[in-house]
C-alpha positions, 0 to 999 in steps of 0.5 A: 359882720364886724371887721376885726382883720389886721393889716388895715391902716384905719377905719371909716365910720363916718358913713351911715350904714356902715360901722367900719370900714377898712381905708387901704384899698377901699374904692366905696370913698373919695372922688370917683375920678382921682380913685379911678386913675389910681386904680386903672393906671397900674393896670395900664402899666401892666398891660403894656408892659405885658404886650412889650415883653410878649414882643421881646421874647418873639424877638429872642426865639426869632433871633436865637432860633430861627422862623420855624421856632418862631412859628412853633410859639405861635401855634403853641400860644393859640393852645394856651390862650384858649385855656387861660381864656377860661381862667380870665373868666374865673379871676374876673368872676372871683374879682367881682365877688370879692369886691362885693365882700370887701365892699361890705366889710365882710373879710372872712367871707372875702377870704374864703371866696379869694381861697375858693377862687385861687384853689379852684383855678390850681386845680383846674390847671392841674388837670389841664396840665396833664391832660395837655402834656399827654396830649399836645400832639395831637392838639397842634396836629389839629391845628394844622401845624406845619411839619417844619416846626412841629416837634419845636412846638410840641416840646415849647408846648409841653414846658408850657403846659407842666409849668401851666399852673404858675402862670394860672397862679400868678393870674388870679392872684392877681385879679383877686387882689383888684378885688379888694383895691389894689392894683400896684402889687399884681403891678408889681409882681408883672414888673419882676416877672418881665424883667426875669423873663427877658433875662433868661430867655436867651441865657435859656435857650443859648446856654452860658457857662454851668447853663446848658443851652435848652433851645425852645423849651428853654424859652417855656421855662423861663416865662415859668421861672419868671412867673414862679418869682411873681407867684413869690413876691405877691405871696410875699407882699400878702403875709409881709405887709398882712394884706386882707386877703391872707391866709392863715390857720383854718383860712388854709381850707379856704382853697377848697371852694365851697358850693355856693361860691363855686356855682358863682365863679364858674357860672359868671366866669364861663360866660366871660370865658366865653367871650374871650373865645369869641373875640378870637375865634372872630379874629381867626376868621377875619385873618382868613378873610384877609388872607384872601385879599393877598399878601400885601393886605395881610401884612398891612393887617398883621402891622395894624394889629401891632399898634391897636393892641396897645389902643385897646389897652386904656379900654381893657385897663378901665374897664377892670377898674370900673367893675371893681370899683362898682362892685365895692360899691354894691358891697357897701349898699353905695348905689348912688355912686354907681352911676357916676363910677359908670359915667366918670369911666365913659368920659375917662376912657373916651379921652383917653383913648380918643386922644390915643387913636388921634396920635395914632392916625396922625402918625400913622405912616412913621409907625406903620413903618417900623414894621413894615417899612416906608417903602412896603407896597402895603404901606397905603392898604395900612394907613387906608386901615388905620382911618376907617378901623381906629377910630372904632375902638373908642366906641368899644372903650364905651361898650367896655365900661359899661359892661363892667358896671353890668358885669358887677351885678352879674349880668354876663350872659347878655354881653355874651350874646351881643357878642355873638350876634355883633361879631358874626351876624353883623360883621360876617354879615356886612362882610359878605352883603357889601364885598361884591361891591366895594372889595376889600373895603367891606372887610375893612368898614366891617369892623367900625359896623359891628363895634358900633352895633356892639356898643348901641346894643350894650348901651340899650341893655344899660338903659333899658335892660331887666338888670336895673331892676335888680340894682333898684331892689339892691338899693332898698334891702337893707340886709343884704349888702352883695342881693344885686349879684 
């Protein structure tokens, strides 16, 4: 298909096999590392500023409220990551096949899928909305709520559920846009989106002058005003500067998805849902587990998850990237690079978060401290945690770039098995064959064991795995630039 879209700088016909080429955003040219960077460390950024923003807001609702209303976002924010659980899966679902399209120059068919991906995720919002704001009652009465802050919750859960389908927006808008290279205007949108967010959430729920004080709705509708102001400036960048996947005219019905893209979103996407699901349903349980072990193991717990949420970061970030840079590359039939973007993002990601986890162990106590104090009892059960749990997170940096190299090819239903079986079989399993002798310890050592299993089983399914043979097909058929999908 012939690119004639406006909004691209230059085009690219020095590579055999394809005629033109559209430079801004393009991840199929140039040095694999210096594109990789480029593009993950937006991200990264985001990422951060993200989790800093999650940590400020408790902060605001603590400090302004009280610990019931604290703990009502809490069990409200287990409902809603549920639900955008599925909606990750659907925007990295709509990344891979846009990038596919990009890759291969196809923009119309882009565009219809970008529109069939944001169209379909509104809509799945929308009836989310309804159905949870008729509902949310009940929802936190199964989750055992405690009374004290159960109305709190349930009137942060109703903003959050009216207002869901702006959050939902502003995510695969985002993702989207990944799909086609670029990284810095969903950035972007996330650093207004944070800033309005910080600003408003104590002008919200305190009040100041015309401003009527909300309490902890508040709170829900200020991250829904940031996100609205995000949904805008993406919109805003997408038609200002005619990025390739606008909609105009008869594009406008590209929102109602069509069959064929509809069965490849939700069928790679639910799978990826899924396994969301899994790694929390996996922590809610580890979380009893701990509980078990007292109140000083799960403080020292609670205070490790604080800094191997942000080790976790470069991980998640290059992943993302790797994946939408492999997908161009199947797009534009570049299978020959495909295993340096594989190899390049394993060596990228071991430095990065090698070094990481390094200045994490070395200084561990310093920064255990700021949240549990250098005096907490449980000071030596946290910094005994951070030498045998960190370290495992590298591995699992490695598992995750090699499976989006996979999850561009569309294979999600193995790593979703691997999942399984390394987060319950293994680590459940470790966990109850070695506790009678070794204690808590066999729920300490469970996680490098099943990280490390997960990330054996995932290179085996890379090397070995039926997948390949689709790549190799891919590679010589000339007529179809996404046959490996």
């Amino acid at each position: 298909m012939k690119f004639q879209a406006s909004g691209v700088n230059e085009i690219d016909r020095s590579k055999p096999g394809s005629e033109e080429r559209p430079r801004q955003g393009d991840l199929t040219q140039g040095p694999v590392l210096r594109t990789l960077i480029g593009f993950s460390v937006p991200m990264l950024i985001g990422n951060v500023i993200q989790t800093l923003n999650g940590s400020i807001n408790a902060i605001w609702v603590g400090r302004l409220i009280g610990e019931s209303a604290l703990a009502a976002t809490a069990n409200a924010n287990v409902v809603m990551f549920l639900l955008f659980a599925a909606v990750f899966g659907l925007g990295n679902a709509t990344t891979v096949r846009v990038g596919q399209l990009f890759g291969a120059s196809d923009i119309d068919a882009a565009r219809r899928t970008f529109g069939g991906g944001v169209g379909f995720c509104l809509m799945f919002s929308a009836v989310v909305a309804v159905i949870g704001a008729l509902t949310c009652e009940g929802l936190l009465h199964l989750l055992a709520t405690p009374s004290g802050s159960l109305e709190e919750a349930e009137i942060y859960l109703r903003v959050v559920f009216v207002t869901m389908p702006f959050g939902t927006l502003s995510m695969i808008l985002g993702m989207g846009l990944r799909g086609t290279g670029d990284s810095k205007t969903p950035l972007h949108a996330m650093i207004l989106t944070v800033a309005l967010d910080v600003v408003l959430n104590p002008l919200l729920i305190r009040g100041f002058g015309p401003v009527p004080a909300c309490g902890i709705g508040g709170s829900a509708a200020a991250t829904a005003l940031a996100n609205v102001a995000g949904v805008l400036l993406i919109l805003r960048r997408l038609y200002a500067r005619d990025l390739p996947m606008r909609l105009r005219g008869r594009e406008i019905g590209y929102l109602l998805p069509r069959k064929d893209d509809l069965a490849y979103i939700v069928g790679k996407g639910l799978p990826m849902g899924m396994q969301m699901l899994l790694i929390t349903s996996s922590q809610v349980v580890v979380v009893g587990l701990v509980n078990r072990e007292g109140l000083n193991a799960t403080a020292a717990y609670s205070a490790s998850m604080q800094l191997w949420s942000y080790l976790q970061m470069p991980a998640f970030a290059i992943g993302t990237a790797v994946s939408a840079m492999v997908a161009q590359n199947i797009g534009a039939r570049r299978h020959d690079r495909i295993g340096e973007i594989t190899r390049v993002g394993m060596l990228t990601n071991l430095a990065m978060t090698g070094v990481l986890a390094l200045l994490i162990v070395l200084a561990a106590r310093p920064l255990l401290a700021v949240f549990l104090g250098a005096a907490s009892p449980a000071m030596p059960i946290a910094h005994h945690l951070q030498l045998v749990v960190t370290w495992s997170y590298v591995a699992m940096g490695v598992m995750m770039v090699l499976s989006g190299t996979m999850r561009a090819y569309g294979v999600v239903m193995a790593p979703l098995v691997i999942q399984i079986v390394s987060l319950y079989p293994i680590r459940l399993g470790f966990y109850f064959l070695f506790y009678p002798e070794f204690g808590d310890d066999a729920l300490w050592w469970s996680f490098p064991a099943s990280t490390i299993a997960s990330a054996a089983m995932t290179w085996l399914l890379y090397v070995k795995g039926s997948w390949r043979r689709r790549d190799q097909a891919a590679s010589s058929t000339p007529g179809d630039p996404v046959a490996a999908k």
